[in-house]
TIDOVO-788113 format. One record per residue: residue number from 0; x, y, z of N, C-alpha, C, CB in turn. Coordinates in steps of 0.001 Angstrom, whole numbers, plus 500000, padded with zeros to 6 digits. Each point is the difference from the previous one (the first is absolute). Glycine has a CB too. Layout:
BEGIN
+-----+--------+--------+--------+--------+--------+--------+--------+--------+--------+--------+--------+--------+
|   i |    n_u |    n_v |    n_w |   ca_u |   ca_v |   ca_w |    c_u |    c_v |    c_w |   cb_u |   cb_v |   cb_w |
+-----+--------+--------+--------+--------+--------+--------+--------+--------+--------+--------+--------+--------+
| NUM |      X |      Y |      Z |      X |      Y |      Z |      X |      Y |      Z |      X |      Y |      Z |
...
+-----+--------+--------+--------+--------+--------+--------+--------+--------+--------+--------+--------+--------+
end
This chain:
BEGIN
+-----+--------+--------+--------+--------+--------+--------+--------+--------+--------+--------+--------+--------+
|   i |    n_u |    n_v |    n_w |   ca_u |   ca_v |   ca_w |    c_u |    c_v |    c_w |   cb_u |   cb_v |   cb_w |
+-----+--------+--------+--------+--------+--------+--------+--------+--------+--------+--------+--------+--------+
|   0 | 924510 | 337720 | 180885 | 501326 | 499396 | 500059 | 499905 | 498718 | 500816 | 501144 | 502265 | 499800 |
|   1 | 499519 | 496656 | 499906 | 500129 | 498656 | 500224 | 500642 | 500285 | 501819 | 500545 | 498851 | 496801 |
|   2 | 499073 | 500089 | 503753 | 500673 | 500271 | 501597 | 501210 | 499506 | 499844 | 498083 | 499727 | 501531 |
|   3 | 502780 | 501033 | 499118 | 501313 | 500232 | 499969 | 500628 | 498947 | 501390 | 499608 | 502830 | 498732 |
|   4 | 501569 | 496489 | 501047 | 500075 | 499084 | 501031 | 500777 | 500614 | 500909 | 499699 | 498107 | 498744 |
|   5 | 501487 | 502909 | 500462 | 500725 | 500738 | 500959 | 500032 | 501833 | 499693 | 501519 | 497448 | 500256 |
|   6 | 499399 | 503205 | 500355 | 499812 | 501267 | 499889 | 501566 | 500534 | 499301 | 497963 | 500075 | 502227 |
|   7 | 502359 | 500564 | 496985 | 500793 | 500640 | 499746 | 499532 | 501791 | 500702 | 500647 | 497860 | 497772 |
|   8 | 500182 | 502168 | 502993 | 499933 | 501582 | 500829 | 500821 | 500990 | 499477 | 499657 | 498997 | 502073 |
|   9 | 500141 | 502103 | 497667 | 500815 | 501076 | 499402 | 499589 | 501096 | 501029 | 500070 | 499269 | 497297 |
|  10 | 500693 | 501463 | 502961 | 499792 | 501456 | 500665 | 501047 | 500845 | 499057 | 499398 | 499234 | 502822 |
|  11 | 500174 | 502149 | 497074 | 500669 | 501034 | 499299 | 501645 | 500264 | 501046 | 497107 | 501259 | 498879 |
|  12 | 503498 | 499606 | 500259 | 501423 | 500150 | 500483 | 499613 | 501784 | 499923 | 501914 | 497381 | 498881 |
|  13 | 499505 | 502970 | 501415 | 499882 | 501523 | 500157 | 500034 | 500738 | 498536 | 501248 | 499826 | 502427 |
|  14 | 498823 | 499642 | 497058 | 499537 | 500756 | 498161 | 499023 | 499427 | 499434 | 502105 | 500417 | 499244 |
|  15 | 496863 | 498882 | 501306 | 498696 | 499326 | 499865 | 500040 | 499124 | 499110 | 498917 | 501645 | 500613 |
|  16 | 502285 | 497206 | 499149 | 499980 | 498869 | 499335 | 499476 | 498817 | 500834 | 501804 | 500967 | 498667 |
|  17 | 497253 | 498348 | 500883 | 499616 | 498807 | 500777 | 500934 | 498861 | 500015 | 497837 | 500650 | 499515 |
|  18 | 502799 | 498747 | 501369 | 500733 | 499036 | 500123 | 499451 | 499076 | 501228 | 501884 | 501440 | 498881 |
|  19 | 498569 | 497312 | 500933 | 499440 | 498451 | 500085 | 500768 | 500346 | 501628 | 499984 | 498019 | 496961 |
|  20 | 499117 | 501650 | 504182 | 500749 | 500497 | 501248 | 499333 | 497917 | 500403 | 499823 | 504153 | 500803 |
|  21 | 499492 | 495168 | 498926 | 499658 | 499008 | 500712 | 499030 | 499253 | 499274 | 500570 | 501134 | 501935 |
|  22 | 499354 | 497171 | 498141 | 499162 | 499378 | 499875 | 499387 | 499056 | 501236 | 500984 | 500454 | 497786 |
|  23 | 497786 | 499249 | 502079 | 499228 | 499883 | 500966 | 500226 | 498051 | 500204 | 498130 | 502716 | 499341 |
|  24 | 501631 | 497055 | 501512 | 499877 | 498548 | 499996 | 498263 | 499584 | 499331 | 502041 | 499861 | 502468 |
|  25 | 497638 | 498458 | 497083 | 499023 | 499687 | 499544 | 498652 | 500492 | 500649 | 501508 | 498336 | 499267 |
|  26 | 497780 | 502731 | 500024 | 498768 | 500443 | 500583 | 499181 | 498840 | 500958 | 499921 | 501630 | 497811 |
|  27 | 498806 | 498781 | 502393 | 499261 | 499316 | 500762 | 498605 | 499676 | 498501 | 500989 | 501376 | 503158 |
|  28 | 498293 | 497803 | 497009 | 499126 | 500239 | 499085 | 498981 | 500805 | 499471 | 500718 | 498623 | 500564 |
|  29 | 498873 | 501616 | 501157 | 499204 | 501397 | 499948 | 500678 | 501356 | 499823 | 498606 | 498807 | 501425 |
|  30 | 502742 | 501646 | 498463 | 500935 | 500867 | 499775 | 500384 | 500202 | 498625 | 500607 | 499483 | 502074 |
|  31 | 499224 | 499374 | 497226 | 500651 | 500088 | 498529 | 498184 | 499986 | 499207 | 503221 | 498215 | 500299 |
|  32 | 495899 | 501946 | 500441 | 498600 | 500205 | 499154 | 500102 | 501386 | 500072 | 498355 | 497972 | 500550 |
|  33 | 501783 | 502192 | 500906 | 500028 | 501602 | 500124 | 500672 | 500941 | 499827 | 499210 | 499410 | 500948 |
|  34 | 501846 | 500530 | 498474 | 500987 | 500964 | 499700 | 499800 | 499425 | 498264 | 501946 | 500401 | 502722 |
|  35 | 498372 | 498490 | 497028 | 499393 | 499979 | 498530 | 498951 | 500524 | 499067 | 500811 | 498614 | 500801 |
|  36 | 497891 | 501887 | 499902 | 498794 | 500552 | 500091 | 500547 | 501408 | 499141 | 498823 | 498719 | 502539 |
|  37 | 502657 | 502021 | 498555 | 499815 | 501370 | 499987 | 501099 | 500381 | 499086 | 498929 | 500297 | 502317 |
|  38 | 501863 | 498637 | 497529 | 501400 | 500293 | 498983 | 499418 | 500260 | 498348 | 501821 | 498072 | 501656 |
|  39 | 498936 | 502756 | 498085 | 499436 | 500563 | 498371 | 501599 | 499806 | 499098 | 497696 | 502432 | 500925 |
|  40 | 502519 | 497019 | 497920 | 501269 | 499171 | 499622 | 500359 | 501652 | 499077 | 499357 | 496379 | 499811 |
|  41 | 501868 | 504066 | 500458 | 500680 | 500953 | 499590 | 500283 | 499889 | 498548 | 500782 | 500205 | 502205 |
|  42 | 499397 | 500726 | 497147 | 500383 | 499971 | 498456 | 501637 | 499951 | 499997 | 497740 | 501530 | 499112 |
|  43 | 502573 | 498099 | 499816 | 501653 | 499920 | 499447 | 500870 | 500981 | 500246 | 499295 | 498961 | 498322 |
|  44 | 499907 | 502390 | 502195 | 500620 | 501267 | 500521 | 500718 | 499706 | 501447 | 498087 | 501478 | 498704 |
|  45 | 501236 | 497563 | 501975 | 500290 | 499200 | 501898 | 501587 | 500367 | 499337 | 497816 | 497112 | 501297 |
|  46 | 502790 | 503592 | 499889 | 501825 | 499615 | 500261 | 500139 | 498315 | 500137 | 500597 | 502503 | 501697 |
|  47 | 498528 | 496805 | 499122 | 500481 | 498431 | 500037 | 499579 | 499399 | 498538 | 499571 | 499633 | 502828 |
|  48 | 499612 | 500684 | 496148 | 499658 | 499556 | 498816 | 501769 | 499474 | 499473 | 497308 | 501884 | 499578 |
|  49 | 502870 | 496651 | 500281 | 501008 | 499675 | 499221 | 500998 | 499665 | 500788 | 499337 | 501247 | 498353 |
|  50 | 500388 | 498988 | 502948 | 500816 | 499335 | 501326 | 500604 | 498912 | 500444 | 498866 | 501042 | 500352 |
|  51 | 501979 | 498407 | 499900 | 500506 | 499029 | 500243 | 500062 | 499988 | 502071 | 501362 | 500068 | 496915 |
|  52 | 497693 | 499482 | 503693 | 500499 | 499673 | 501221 | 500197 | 498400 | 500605 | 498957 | 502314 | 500188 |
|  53 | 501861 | 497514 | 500432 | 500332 | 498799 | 500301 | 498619 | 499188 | 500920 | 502818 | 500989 | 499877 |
|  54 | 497462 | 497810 | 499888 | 499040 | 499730 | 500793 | 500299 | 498860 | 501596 | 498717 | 500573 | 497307 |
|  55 | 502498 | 500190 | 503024 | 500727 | 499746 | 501501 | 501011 | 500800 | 499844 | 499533 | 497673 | 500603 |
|  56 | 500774 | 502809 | 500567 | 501152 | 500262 | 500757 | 501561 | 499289 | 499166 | 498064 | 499996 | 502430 |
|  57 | 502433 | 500580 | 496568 | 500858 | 499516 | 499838 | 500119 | 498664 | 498474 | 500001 | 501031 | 502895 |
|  58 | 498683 | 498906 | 496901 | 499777 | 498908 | 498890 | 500024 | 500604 | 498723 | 498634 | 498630 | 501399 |
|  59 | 501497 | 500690 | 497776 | 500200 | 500572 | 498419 | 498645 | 499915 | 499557 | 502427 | 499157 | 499342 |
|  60 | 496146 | 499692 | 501020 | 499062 | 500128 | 499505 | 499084 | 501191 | 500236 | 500517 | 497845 | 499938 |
|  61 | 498895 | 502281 | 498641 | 499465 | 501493 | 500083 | 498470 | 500012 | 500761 | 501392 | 500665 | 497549 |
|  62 | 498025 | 500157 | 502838 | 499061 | 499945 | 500416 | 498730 | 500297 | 499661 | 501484 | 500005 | 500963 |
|  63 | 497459 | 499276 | 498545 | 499060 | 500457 | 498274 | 499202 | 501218 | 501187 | 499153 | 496930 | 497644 |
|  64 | 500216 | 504154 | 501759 | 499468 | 501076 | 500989 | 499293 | 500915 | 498796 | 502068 | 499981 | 502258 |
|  65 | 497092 | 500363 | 497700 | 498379 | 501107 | 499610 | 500276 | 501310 | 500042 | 498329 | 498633 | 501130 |
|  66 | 502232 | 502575 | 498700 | 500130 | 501778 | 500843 | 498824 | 499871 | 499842 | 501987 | 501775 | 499514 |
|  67 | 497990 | 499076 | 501598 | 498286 | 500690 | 500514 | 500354 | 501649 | 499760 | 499072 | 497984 | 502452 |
|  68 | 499520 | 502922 | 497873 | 500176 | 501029 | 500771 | 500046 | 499769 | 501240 | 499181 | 501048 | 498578 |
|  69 | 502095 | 500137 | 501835 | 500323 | 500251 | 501156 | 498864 | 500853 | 500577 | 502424 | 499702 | 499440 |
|  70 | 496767 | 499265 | 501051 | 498408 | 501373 | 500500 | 499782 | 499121 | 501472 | 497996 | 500832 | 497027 |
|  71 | 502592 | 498327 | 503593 | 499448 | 499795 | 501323 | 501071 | 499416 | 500506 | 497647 | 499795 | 499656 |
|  72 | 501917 | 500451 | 501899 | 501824 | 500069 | 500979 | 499061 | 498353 | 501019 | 501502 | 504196 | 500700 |
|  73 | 500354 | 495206 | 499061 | 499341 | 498843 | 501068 | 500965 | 500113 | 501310 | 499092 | 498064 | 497981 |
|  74 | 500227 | 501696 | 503143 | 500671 | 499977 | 501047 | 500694 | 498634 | 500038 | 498480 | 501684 | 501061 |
|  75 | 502382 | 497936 | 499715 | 500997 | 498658 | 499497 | 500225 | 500183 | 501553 | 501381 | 499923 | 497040 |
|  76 | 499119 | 498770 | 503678 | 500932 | 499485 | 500748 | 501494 | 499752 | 499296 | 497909 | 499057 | 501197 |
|  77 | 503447 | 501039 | 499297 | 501322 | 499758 | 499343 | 500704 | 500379 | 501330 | 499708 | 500574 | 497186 |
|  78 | 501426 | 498216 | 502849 | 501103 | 500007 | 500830 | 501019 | 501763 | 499374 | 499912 | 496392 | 500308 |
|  79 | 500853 | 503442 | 500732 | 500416 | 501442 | 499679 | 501610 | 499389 | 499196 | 498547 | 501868 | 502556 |
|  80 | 501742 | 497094 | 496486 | 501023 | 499632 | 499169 | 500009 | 501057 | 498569 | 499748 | 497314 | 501102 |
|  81 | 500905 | 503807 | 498992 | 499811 | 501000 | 498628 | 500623 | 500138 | 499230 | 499272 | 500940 | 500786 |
|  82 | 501135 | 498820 | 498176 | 500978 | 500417 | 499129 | 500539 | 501273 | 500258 | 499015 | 498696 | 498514 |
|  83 | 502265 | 501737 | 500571 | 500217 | 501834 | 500357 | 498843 | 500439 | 498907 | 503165 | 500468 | 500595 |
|  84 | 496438 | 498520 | 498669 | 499329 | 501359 | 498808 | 498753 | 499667 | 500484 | 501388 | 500230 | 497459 |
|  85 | 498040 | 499404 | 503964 | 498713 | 500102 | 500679 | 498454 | 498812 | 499495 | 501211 | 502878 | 500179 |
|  86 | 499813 | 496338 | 499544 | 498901 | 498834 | 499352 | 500434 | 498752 | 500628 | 499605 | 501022 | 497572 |
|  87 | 499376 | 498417 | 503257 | 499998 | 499145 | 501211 | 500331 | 498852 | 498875 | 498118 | 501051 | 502255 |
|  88 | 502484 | 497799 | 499521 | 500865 | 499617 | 499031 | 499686 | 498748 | 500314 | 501751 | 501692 | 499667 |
|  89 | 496827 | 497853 | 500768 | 499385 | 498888 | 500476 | 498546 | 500358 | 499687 | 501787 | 499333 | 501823 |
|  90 | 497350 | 499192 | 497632 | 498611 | 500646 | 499807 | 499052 | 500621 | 501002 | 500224 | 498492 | 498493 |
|  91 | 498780 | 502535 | 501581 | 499624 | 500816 | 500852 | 498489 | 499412 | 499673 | 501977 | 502190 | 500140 |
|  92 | 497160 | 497819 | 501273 | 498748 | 499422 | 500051 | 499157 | 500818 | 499686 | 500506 | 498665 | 501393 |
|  93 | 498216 | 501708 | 498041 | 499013 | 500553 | 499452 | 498831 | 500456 | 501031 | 500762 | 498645 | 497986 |
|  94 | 499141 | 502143 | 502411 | 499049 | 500098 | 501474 | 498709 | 500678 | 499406 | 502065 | 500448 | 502054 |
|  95 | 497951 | 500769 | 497125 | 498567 | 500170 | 499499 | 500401 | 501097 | 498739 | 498374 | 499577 | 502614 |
|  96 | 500427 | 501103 | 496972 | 500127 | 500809 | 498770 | 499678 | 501050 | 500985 | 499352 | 498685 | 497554 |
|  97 | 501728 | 502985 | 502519 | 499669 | 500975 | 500829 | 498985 | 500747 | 498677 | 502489 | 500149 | 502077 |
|  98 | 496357 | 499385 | 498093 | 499349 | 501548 | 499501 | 499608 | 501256 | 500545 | 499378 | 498623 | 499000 |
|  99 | 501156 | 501455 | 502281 | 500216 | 501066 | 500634 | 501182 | 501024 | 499778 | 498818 | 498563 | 501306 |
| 100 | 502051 | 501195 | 497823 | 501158 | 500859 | 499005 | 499971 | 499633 | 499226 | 501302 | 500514 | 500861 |
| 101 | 499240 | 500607 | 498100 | 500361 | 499936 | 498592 | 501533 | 499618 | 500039 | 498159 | 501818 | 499165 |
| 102 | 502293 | 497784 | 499228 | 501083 | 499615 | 499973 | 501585 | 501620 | 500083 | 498167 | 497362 | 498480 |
| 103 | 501100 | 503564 | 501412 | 500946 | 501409 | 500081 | 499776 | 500175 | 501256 | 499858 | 501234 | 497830 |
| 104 | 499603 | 498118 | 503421 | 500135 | 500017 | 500951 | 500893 | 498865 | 501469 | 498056 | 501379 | 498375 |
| 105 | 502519 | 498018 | 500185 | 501268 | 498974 | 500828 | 501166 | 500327 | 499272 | 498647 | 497814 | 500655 |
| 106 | 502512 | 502770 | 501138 | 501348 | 500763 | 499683 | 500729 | 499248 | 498888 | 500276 | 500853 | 502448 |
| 107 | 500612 | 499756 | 496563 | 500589 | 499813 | 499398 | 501257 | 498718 | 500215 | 498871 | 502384 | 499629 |
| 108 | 501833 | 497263 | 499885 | 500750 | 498584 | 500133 | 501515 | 500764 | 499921 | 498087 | 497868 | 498613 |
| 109 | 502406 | 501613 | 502031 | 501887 | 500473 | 499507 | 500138 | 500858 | 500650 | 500434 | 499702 | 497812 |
+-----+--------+--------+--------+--------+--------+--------+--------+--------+--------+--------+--------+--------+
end
């Protein structure tokens, strides 16, 4: 998979639907080799397959974006600004790839 400049973040909810909780600000170069390396591009089955997300806070332009599998958890920096439906509401910084958990091992959203 091509290196990715930013992150679309999803964490599961309490009936295990993946929903869009954050995007990351512009990787680093060595960050978007390395997480690009490990991303594998999801089939048409992805819940985001056919998605429309904005690409700001509030803007009508859409935001062009890849689904992946949901197979690796990134740790992030983010101000604590949350929506009620738990999806930050300012871009959140990219700190590393935890391969020290799996993704059924980060609490549920909502």
């Amino acid at each position: 998979m091509a290196a990715p400049d930013t992150l679309l973040l999803g964490r599961r909810d309490a009936e295990g639907a993946l929903r869009m909780v954050a995007r990351t600000t512009p990787l680093s170069a060595a960050a978007r080799r390395e997480v690009g390396a490990l991303l594998t591009a999801a089939g048409p089955e992805h819940p985001w397959s056919g998605v429309r997300f904005s690409a700001a806070w509030g803007s009508r332009a859409a935001l062009r974006h890849t689904p992946v599998e949901p197979l690796l958890v990134a740790e992030v920096e983010a101000d604590s600004s949350v929506s009620d439906e738990g999806r930050q509401r300012h871009p959140v910084t990219f700190v590393r790839l935890r391969d020290d958990m799996a993704p059924d091992a980060v609490p549920p959203v909502g």
